[in-house]
C-alpha positions in Angstrom: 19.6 -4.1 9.2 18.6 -3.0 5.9 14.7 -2.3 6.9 16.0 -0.6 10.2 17.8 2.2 7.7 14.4 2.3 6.1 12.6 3.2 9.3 15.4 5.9 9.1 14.6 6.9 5.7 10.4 7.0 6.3 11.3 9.0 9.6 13.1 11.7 7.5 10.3 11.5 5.2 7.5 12.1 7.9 8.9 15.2 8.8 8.7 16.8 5.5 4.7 17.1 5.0 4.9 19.9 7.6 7.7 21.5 6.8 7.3 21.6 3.4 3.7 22.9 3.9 5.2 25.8 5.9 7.7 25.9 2.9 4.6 26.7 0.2 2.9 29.2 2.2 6.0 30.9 2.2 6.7 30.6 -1.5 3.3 31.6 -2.5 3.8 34.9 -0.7 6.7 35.7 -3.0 5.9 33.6 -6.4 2.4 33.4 -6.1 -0.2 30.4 -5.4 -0.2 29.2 -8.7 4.0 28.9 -9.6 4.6 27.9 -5.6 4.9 24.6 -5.9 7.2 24.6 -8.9 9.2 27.3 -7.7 9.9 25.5 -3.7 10.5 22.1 -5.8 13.2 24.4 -7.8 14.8 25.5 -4.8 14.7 21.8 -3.2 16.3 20.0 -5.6 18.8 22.8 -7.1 20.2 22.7 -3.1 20.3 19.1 -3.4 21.7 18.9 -6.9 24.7 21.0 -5.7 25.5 19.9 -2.3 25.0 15.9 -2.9 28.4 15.8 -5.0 30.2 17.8 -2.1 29.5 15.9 0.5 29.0 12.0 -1.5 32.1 12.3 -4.3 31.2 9.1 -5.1 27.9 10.5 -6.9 30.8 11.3 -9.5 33.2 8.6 -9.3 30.3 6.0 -10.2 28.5 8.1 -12.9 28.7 5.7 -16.1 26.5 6.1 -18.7 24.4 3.2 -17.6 24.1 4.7 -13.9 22.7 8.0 -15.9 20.2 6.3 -18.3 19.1 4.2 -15.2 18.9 7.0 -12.9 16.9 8.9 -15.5 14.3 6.1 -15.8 14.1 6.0 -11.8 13.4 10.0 -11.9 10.9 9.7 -14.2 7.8 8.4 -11.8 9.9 10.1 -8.9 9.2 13.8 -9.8 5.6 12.7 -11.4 4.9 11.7 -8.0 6.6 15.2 -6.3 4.8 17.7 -9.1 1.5 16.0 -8.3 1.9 15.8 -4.8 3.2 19.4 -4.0 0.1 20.7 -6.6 -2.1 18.3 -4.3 -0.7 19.7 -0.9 -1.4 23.1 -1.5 -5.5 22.3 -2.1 -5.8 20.3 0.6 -4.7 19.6 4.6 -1.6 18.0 5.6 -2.6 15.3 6.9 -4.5 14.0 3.8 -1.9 14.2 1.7 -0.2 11.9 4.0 -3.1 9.4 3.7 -3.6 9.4 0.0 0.3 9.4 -0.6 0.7 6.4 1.3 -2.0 4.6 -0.7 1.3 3.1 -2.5 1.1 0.4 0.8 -1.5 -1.4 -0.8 -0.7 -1.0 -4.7 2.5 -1.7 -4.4 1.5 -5.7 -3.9 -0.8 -5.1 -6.2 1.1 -3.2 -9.4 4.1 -5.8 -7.9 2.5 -8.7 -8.7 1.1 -7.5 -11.8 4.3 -6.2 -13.7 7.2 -7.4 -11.3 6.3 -11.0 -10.7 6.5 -10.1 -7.0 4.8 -12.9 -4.6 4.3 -11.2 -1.3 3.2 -13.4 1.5 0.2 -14.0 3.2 1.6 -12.0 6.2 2.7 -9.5 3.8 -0.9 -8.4 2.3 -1.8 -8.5 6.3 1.0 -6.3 7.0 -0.4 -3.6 4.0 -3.9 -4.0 5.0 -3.5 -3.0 8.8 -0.7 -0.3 7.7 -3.4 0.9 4.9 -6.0 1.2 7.8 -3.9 2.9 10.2 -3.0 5.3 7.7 -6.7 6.2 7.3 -7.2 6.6 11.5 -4.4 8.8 11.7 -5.2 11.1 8.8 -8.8 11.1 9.7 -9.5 9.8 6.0 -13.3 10.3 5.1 -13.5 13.9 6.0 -14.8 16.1 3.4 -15.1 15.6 -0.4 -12.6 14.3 -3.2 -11.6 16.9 -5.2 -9.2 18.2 -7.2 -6.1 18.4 -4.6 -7.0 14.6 -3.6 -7.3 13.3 -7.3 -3.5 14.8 -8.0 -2.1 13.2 -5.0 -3.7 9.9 -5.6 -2.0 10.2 -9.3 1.0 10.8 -7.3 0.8 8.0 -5.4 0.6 6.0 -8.4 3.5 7.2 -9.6 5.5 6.6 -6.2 4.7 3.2 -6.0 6.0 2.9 -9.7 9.5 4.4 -8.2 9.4 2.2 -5.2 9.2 -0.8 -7.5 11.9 0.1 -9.9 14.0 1.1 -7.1 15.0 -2.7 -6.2 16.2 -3.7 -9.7 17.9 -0.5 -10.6 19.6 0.0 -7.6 21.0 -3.4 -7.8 23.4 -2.6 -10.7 24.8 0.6 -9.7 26.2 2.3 -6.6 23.6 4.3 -5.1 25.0 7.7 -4.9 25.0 8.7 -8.8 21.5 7.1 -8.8 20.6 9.3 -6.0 22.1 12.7 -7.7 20.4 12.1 -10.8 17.4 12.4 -9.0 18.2 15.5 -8.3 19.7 17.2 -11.2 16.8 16.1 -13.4 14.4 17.8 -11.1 16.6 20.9 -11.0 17.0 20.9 -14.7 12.6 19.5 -14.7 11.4 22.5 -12.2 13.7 24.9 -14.1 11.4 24.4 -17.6 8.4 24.7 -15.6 9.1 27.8 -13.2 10.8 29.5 -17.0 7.9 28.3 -18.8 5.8 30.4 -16.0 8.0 33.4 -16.2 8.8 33.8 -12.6 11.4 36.5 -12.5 15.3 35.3 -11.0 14.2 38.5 -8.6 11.2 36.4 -7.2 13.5 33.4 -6.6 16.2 35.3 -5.0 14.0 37.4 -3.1 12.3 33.7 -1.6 15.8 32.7 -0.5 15.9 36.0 1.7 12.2 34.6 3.8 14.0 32.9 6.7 10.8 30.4 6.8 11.4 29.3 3.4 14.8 28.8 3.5 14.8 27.0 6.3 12.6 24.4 4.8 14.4 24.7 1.2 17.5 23.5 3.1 15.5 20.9 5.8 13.9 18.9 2.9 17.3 19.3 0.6 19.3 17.6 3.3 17.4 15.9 5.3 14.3 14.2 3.2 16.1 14.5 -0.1 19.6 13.9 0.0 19.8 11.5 3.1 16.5 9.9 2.9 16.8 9.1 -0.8 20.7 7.7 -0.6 19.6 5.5 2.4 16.7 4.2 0.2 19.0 3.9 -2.7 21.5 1.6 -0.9 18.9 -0.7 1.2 16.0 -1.3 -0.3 17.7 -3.7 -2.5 17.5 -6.1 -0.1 13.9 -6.4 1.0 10.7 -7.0 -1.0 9.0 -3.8 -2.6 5.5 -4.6 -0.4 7.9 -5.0 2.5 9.5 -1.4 2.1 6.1 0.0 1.0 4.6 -1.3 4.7 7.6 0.2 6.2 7.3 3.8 4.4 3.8 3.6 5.3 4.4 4.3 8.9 5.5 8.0 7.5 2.8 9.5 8.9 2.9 8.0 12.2 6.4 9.9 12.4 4.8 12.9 11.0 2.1 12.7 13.8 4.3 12.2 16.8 6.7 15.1 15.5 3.8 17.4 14.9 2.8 16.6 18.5 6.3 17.4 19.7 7.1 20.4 17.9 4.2 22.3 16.6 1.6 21.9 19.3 -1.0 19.7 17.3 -2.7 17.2 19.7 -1.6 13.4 19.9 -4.8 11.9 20.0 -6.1 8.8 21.1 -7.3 8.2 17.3 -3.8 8.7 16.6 -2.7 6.1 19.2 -4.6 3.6 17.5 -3.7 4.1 13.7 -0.5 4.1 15.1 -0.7 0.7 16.9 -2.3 -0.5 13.3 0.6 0.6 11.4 3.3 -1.1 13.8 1.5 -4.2 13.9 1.3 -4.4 9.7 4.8 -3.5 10.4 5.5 -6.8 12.1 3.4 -8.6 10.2 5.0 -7.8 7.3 8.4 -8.6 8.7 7.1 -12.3 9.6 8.8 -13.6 6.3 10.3 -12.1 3.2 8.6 -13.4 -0.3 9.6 -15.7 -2.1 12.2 -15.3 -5.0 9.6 -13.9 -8.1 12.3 -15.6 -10.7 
């Protein structure tokens, strides 16, 4: 059950490259290219910050002091990863930025077993390698150079697979929801410094809010890949391996693919067929048998 609600979560996820893409080119034409990114992840997270306790009271009810400091040590590597990745996405195509984000499929057995203790199986490693290599069909991986928009969303990647991994053990001792809203109210109060320290004027932010564009994808990826995504992370990956959820995220750009196809027009093509075949069978693969208890 609890990797179906994952499959959930990486489907909400896959439809956010696009849409938060749309979401930058929007904010640049207000803020500028250089404070975009800041200024959208603003936006995102100060949406999410507010709605989350309306519609989860719980996020409220459960906030103890240990659920904060917790939930501040989970958003650390969580907005690392979204400040390099939306600074990434806007030097570089879509599709790319889903390939090198999802590097975390093959270092999260990797950084796992290094500083967790993790053991994945045999069918686990198999499961991240076909994923990795679907990944890289889909995206079309290979084409042109590495520059400076792939190096920031490979750090970001890093830093995402240092989230997924602390997600299990954190969100083991609290109840997801105030876990969740931390995440974001420390990006609201995180972006906030940055989009200050760049002197964008209130006018600029409220003027973005007016581009029906943006807000539309300010309030897609609050609700949909923030808000729901995250909470349904928050309360089931607990119960799977971190290599096992990283092979499930990992089909995030399948979803993004097949969306793209259905809504904006790009082609399904047959390369995409077969990275997506890849990333279902590391999929199953990786399914075949959870690891082994690391204590």
């Amino acid at each position: 059950i609890a990797a179906r609600w994952l499959l959930l979560a990486s489907l909400l996820w896959g439809t956010s490259f696009f849409a938060m893409k749309a979401g930058l080119d929007a904010t640049a034409r207000h803020a500028g290219e250089t404070a975009a990114p800041l200024v959208f992840l603003f936006l995102r997270f100060s949406v999410a910050a507010l709605l989350f306790p309306l519609l989860f009271p719980a996020a409220l009810k459960g906030l103890t002091r240990g659920a904060v400091r917790d939930g501040l040590l989970l958003a650390l590597p969580f907005h690392a990863g979204f400040l390099l990745q939306v600074f990434g996405l806007a030097r570089m195509p879509s599709s790319v930025a889903a390939f090198l984000t999802s590097l975390t499929v093959v270092l999260t057995p990797v950084l796992g077993r290094t500083f967790f203790r993790e053991r994945p199986t045999t069918g686990t490693w198999i499961g991240a390698m076909l994923a990795f290599g679907g990944i890289a069909v889909i995206s079309g991986a290979g084409r042109g150079g590495f520059g400076t928009g792939e190096l920031l969303t490979t750090l970001g990647a890093v830093a995402f697979t240092a989230h997924l991994l602390l997600t299990g053990p954190i969100t083991r001792r609290h109840a997801p929801e105030p876990l969740t809203w931390m995440l974001f109210v420390s990006g609201m109060a995180i972006d906030s410094v940055a989009v200050a320290a760049l002197r964008v004027p209130p006018s600029v932010l409220g003027a973005s809010l007016t581009d029906p564009v943006l807000l539309g994808s300010v309030l897609f990826t609050a609700l949909f890949c923030s808000m729901a995504a995250n909470t349904i992370v928050n309360r089931h990956q607990k119960a799977v391996s971190a290599t096992e959820a990283g092979v499930i995220y990992a089909l995030e750009p399948l979803f993004a693919a097949v969306l793209a196809a259905a809504f904006a027009g790009e082609p399904f093509t047959t390369l995409t067929a077969l990275g997506g075949a890849a990333l279902l069978a590391g999929q199953w693969a990786a399914s075949r048998g959870k690891p082994p208890d690391p204590s």
